[in-house]
C-alpha positions as CSV (number, residue, x, y, z in Angstrom):
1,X,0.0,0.0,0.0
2,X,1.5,3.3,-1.0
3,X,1.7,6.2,1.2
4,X,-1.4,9.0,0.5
5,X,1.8,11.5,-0.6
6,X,3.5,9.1,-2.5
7,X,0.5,8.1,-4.6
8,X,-0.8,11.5,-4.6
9,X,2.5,13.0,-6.2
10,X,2.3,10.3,-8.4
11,X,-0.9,11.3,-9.5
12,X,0.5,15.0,-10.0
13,X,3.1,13.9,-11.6
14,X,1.0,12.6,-14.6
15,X,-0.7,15.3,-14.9
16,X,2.1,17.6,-14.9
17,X,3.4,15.9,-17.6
18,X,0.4,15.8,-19.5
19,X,0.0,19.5,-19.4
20,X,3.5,20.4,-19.8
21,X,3.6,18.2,-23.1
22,X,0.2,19.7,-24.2
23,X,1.7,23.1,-23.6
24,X,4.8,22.5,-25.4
25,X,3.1,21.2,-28.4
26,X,0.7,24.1,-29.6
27,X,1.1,27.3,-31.3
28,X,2.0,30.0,-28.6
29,X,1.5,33.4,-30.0
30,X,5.9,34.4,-29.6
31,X,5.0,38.2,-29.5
32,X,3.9,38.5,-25.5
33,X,6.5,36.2,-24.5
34,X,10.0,37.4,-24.3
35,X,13.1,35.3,-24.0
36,X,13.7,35.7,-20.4
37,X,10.0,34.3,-19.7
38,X,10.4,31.6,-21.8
39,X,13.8,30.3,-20.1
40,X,12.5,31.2,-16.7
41,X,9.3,29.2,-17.4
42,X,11.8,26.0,-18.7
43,X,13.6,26.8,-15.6
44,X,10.2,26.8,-12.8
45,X,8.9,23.8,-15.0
46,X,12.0,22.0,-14.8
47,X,12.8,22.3,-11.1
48,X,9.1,21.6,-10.4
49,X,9.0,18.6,-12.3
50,X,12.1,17.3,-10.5
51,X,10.8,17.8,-6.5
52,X,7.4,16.0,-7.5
53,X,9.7,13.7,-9.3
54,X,11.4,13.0,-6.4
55,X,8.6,12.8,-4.0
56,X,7.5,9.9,-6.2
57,X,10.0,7.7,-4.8
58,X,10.5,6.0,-8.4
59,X,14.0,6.2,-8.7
60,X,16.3,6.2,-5.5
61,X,19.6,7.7,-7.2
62,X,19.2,11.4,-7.6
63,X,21.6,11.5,-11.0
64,X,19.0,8.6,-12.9
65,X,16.3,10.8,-11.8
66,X,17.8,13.8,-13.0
67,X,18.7,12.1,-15.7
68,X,15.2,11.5,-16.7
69,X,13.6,14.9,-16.5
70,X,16.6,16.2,-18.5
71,X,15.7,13.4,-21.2
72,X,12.0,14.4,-21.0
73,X,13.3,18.1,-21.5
74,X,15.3,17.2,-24.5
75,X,12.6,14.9,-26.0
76,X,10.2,18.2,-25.5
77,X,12.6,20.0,-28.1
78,X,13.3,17.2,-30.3
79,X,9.2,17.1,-30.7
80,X,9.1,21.0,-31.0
81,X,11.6,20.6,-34.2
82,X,9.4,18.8,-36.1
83,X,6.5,21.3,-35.6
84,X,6.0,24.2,-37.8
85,X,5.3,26.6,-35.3
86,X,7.9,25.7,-32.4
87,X,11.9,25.1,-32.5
88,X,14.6,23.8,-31.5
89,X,16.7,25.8,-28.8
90,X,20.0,24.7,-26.9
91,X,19.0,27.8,-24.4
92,X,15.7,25.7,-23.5
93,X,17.7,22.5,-22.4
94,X,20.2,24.3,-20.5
95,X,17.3,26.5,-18.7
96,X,15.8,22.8,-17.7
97,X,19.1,21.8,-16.4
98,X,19.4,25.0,-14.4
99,X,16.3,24.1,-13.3
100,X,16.8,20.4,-12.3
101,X,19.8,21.7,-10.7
102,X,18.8,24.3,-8.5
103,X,15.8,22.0,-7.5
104,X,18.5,19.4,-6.3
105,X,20.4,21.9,-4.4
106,X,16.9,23.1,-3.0
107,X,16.0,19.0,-2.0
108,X,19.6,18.2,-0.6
109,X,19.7,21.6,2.1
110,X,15.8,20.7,2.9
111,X,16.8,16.7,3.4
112,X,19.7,18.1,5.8
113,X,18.1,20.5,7.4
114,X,15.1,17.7,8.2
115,X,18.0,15.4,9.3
116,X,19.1,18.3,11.6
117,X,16.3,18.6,13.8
């Protein structure tokens, strides 16, 4: 039997994905979104994806789990080549990074700081 926040960040987990790969696949109007936005959003997305990721308890090493939210990143913008209105852009995987990154810092200090008390 799975723990009520294990299953239910499992559950948001899914869905996250499922509206982050809807919201990556359709035609954005590019005019009121600037490029700082757009690679802050990859960045809050990113580092979101990979606490709930974590919470999941899937993987137990950090680096496979990181591992996987970069792939999913990097599979986002493979998919977003092949569409006529979206592109391809190195600056998008390296704001998920950033953002898988930072929200490993984030989960390490809070995991020693619970161990602390």
């Amino acid at each position: 039997m799975f723990q009520p926040i294990i299953l239910s960040s499992r559950v948001l987990l899914a869905l996250s994905i499922l509206a982050i790969s809807f919201l990556a696949t359709t035609e954005t109007s590019t005019s009121s979104q600037s490029l700082i936005d757009d690679k802050l959003l990859h960045f809050l997305c990113f580092a979101y994806l990979t606490i709930i990721f974590k919470f999941t308890q899937f993987i137990d090493q950090d680096f496979w789990l990181y591992v996987i939210v970069l792939g999913y990143g990097i599979l986002i913008e493979i998919v977003q080549m092949y569409l006529p209105y979206r592109s391809f852009e190195f600056l998008d995987i390296f704001a998920d990074f950033m953002g898988i990154l930072c929200a490993g810092v984030l989960l390490k200090l809070a995991k020693n700081m619970y161990i602390s008390y």
